[in-house]
MIMI-957596 format. One record per residue: residue number from 1; residue in three letters; chain; x, y, z of N, C-alpha, C in turn. Coordinates in pm, whole numbers, plus 50000, padded with zeros to 5 digits. Layout:
   n res chain    nu    nv    nw   cau   cav   caw    cu    cv    cw
 NUM ALA     A     X     Y     Z     X     Y     Z     X     Y     Z
...
# end
This chain:
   n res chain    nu    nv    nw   cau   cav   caw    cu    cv    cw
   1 UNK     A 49423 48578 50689 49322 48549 50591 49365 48610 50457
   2 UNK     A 49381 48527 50342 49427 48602 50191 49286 48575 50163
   3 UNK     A 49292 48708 50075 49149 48741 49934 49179 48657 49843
   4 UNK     A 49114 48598 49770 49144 48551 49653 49062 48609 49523
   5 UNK     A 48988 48564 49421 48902 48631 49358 48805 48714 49433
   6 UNK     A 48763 48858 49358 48712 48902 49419 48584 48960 49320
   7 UNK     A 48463 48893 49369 48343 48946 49295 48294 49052 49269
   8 UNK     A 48337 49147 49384 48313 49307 49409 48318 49364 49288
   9 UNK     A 48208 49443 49261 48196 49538 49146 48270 49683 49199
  10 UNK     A 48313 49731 49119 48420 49886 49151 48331 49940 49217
  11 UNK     A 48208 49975 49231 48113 50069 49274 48111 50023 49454
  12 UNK     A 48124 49878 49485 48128 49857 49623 48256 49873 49677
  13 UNK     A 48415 49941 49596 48511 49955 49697 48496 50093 49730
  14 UNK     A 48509 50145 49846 48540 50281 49925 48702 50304 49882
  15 UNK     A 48762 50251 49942 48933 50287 49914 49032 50248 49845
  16 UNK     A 49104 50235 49743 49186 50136 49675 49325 50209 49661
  17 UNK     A 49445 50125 49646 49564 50158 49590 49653 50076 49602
  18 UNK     A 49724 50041 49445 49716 49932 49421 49884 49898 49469
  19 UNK     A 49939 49961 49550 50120 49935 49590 50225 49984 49515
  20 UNK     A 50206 49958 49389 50309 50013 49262 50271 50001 49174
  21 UNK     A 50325 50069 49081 50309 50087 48954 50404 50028 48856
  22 UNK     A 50313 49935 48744 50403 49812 48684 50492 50006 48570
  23 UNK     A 50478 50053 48535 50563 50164 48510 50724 50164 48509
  24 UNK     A 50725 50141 48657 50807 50090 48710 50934 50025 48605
  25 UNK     A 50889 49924 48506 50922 49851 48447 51015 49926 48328
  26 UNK     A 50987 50042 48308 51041 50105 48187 51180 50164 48198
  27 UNK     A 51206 50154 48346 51384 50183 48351 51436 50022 48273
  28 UNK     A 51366 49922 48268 51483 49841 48177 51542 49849 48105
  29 UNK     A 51378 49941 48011 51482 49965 47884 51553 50060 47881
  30 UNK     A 51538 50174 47967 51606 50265 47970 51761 50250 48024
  31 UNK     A 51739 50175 48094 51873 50090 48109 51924 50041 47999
  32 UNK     A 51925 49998 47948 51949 49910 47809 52034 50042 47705
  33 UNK     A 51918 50112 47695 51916 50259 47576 52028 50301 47634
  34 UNK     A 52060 50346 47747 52170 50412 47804 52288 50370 47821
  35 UNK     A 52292 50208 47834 52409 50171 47796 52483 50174 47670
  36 UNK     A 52370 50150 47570 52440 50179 47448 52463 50310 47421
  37 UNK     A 52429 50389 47437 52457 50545 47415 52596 50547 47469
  38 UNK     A 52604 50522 47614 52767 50531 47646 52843 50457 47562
  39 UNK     A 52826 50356 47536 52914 50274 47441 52934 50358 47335
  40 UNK     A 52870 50426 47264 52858 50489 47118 52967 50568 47133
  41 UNK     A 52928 50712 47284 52968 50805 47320 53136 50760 47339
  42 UNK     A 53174 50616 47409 53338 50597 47408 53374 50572 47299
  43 UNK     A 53317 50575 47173 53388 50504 47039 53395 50354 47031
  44 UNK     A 53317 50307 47127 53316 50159 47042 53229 50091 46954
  45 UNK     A 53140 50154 46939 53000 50070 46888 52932 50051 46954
  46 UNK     A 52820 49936 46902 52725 49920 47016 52741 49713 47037
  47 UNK     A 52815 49676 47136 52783 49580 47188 52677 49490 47222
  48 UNK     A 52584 49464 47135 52418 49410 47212 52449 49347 47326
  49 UNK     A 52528 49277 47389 52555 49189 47503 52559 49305 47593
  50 UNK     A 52590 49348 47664 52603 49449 47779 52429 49510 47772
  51 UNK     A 52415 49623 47641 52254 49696 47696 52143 49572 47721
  52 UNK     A 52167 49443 47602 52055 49365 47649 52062 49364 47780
  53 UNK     A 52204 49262 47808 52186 49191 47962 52144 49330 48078
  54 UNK     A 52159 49473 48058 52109 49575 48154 51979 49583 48152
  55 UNK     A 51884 49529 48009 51757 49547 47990 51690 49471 48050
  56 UNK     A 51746 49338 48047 51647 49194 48118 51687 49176 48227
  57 UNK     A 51823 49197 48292 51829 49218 48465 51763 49332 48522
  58 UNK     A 51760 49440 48459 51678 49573 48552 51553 49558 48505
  59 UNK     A 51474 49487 48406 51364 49469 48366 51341 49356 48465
  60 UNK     A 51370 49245 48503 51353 49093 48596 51341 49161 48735
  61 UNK     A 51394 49232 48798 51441 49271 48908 51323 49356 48972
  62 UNK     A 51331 49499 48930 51197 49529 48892 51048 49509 48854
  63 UNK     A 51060 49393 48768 50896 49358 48764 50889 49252 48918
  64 UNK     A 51007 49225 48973 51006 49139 49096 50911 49186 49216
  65 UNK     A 51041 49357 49209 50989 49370 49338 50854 49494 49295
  66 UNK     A 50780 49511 49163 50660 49579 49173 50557 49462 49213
  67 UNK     A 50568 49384 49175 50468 49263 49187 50428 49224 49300
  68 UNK     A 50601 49205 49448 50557 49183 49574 50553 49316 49607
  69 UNK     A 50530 49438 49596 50490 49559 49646 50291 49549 49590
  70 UNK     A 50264 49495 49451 50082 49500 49465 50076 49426 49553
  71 UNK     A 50132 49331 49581 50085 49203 49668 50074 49268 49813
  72 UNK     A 50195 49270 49863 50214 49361 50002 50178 49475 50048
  73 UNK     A 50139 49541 49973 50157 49709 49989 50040 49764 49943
  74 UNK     A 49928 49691 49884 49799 49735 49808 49741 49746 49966
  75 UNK     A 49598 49815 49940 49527 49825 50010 49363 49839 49962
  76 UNK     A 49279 49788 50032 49139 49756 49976 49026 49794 50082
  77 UNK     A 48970 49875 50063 48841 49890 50181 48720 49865 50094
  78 UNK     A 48640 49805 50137 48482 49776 50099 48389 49782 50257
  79 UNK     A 48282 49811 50198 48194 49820 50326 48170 49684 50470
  80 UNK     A 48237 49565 50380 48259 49487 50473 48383 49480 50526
  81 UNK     A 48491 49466 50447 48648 49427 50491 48742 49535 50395
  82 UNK     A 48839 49531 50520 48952 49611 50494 49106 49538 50455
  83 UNK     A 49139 49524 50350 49266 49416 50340 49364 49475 50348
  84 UNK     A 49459 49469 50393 49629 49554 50357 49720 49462 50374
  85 UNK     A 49754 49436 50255 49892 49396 50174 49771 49247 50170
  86 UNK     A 49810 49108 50236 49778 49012 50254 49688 48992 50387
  87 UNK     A 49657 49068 50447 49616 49034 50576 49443 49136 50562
  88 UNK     A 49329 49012 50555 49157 49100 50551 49155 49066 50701
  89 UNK     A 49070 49243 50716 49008 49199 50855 48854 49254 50774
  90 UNK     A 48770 49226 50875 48635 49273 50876 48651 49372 50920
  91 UNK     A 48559 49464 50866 48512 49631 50918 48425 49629 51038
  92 UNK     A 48382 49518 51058 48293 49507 51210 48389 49482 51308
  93 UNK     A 48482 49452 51315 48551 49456 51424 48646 49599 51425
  94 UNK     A 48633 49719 51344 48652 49812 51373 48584 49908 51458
  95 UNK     A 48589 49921 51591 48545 50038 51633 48544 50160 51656
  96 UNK     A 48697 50226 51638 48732 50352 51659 48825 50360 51563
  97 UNK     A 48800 50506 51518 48944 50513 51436 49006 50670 51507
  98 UNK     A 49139 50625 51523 49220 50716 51671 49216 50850 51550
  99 UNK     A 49278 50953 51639 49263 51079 51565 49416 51108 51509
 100 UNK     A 49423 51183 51390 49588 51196 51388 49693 51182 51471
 101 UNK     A 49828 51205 51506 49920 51197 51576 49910 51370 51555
 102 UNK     A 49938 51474 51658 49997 51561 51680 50088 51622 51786
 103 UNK     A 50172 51714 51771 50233 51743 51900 50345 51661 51886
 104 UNK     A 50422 51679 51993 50563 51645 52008 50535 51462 52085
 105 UNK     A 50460 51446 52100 50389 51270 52246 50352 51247 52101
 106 UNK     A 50461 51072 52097 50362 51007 52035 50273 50936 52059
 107 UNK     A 50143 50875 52045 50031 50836 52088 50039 50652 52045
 108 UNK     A 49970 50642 52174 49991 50453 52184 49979 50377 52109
 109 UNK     A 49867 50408 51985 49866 50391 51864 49946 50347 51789
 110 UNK     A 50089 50430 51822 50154 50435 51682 50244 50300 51748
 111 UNK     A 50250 50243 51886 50345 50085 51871 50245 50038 51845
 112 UNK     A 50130 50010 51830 50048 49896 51784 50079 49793 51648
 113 UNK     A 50043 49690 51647 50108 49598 51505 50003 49693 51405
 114 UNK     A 50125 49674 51340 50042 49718 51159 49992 49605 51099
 115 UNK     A 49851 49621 51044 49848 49571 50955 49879 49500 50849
 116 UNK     A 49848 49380 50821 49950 49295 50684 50048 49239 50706
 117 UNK     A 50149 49138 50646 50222 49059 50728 50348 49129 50761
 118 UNK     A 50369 49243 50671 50461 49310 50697 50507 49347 50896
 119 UNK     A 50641 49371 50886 50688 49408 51083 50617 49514 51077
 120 UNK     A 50602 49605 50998 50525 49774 51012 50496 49817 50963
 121 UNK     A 50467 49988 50967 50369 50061 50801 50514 50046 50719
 122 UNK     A 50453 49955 50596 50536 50021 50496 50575 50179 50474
 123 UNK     A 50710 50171 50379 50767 50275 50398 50703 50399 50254
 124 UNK     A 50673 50469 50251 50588 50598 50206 50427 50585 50250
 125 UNK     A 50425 50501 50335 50282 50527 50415 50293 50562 50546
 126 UNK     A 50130 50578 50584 50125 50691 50694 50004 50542 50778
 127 UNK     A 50079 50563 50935 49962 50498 50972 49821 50533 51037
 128 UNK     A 49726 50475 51060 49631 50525 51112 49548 50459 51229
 129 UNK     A 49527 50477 51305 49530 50421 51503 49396 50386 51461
 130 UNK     A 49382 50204 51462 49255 50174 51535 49238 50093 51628
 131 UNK     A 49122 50104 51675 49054 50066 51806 48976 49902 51785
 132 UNK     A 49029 49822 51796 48934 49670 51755 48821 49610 51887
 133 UNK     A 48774 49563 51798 48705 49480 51910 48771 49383 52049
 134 UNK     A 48729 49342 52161 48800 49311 52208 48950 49359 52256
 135 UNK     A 48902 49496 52284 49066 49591 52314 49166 49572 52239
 136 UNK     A 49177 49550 52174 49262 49560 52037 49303 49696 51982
 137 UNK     A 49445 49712 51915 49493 49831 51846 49533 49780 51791
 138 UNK     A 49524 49834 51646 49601 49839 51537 49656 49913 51468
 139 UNK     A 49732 49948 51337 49736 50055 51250 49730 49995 51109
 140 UNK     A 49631 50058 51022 49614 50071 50908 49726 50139 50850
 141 UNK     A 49735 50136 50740 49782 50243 50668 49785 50221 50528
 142 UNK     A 49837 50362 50506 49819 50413 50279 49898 50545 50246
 143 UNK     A 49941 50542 50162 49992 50660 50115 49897 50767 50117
 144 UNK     A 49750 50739 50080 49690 50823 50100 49630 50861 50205
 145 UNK     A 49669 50849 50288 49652 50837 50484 49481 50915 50490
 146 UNK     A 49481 51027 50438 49368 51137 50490 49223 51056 50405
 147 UNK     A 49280 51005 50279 49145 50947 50232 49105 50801 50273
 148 UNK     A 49179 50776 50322 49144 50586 50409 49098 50641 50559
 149 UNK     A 49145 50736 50574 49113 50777 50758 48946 50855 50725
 150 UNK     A 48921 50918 50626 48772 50986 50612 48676 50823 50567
 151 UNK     A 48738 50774 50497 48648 50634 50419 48606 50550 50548
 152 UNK     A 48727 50525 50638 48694 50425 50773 48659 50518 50833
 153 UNK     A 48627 50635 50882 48570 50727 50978 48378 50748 50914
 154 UNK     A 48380 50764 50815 48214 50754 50728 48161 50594 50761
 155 UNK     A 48260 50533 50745 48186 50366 50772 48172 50387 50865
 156 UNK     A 48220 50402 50978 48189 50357 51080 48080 50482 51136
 157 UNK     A 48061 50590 51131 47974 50696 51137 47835 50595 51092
 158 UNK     A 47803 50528 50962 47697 50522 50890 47661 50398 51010
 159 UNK     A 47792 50319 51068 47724 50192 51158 47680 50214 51287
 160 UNK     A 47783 50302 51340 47807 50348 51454 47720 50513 51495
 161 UNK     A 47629 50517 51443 47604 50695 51467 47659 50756 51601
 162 UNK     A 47712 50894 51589 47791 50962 51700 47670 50964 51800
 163 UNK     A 47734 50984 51911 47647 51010 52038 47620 51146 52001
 164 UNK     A 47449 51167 52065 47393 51303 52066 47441 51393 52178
 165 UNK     A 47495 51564 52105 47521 51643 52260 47390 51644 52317
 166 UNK     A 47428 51653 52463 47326 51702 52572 47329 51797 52634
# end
């Protein structure tokens, strides 16, 4: 399922982050700047052909792959649905969210499919073990692992209230 426009006012998302940062973009020119500096630095002048063409290939290249990193790699929680990268599920078919990984055993959790169309957690994220409807496992994940694991642990608290001790 892809999101497309999204009506949501900021106040109804719980979790956001957006994959990369268009930032990113500013080694072009720095690419560029640095080529000519070396040029200067060997005594030749400055060539515009070489720093451009370093500016608009590492500038092209770059805005490439920040663009399929928002696309892929963002993540979105709202009180109904949880999206990561391209792939929404509903928050009602979340039922459990597993507890960290500790210890030396890794926990069953962690072969479960990840989230999004991606083969697995993207790489500087952390995943997080859930429990679906219909016996289902999955893993979420975010760079910010501890604040998506408290956001889906409160949702589901506010739907789900804990069982009372006896």
């Amino acid at each position: 399922m892809t999101e497309r426009a999204d009506p949501m006012s900021p106040s109804d998302v719980l979790f956001y982050e957006q994959g990369a940062s268009w930032l990113w973009l500013l080694a072009g020119p720095a690419a560029g700047v640095s080529m000519a500096l070396i040029q200067l630095s060997a005594g030749y002048g400055i060539q515009w052909m070489v720093p451009g063409a370093f500016f608009v290939l590492v500038t092209l290249f770059l805005g490439i792959q920040v663009k399929a990193a928002r696309i892929h790699t963002s993540v979105k929680l709202t009180a109904d649905k949880l999206r990561q990268g391209t792939e929404t599920i509903l928050t009602s078919e979340i039922v459990r969210v597993y507890p960290e990984a500790d210890g030396s055993e890794t926990p069953k959790w962690q072969y479960a499919r990840a989230l999004g169309e991606l083969t697995g957690v993207p790489r500087g994220r952390t995943g997080i073990g859930l429990r679906m409807t219909n016996a289902r496992t999955a893993q979420a994940w975010a760079r910010k692992h501890q604040q998506l694991r408290a956001a889906l642990t409160n949702l589901l608290e506010e739907r789900i209230p804990p069982e009372p001790a006896s």
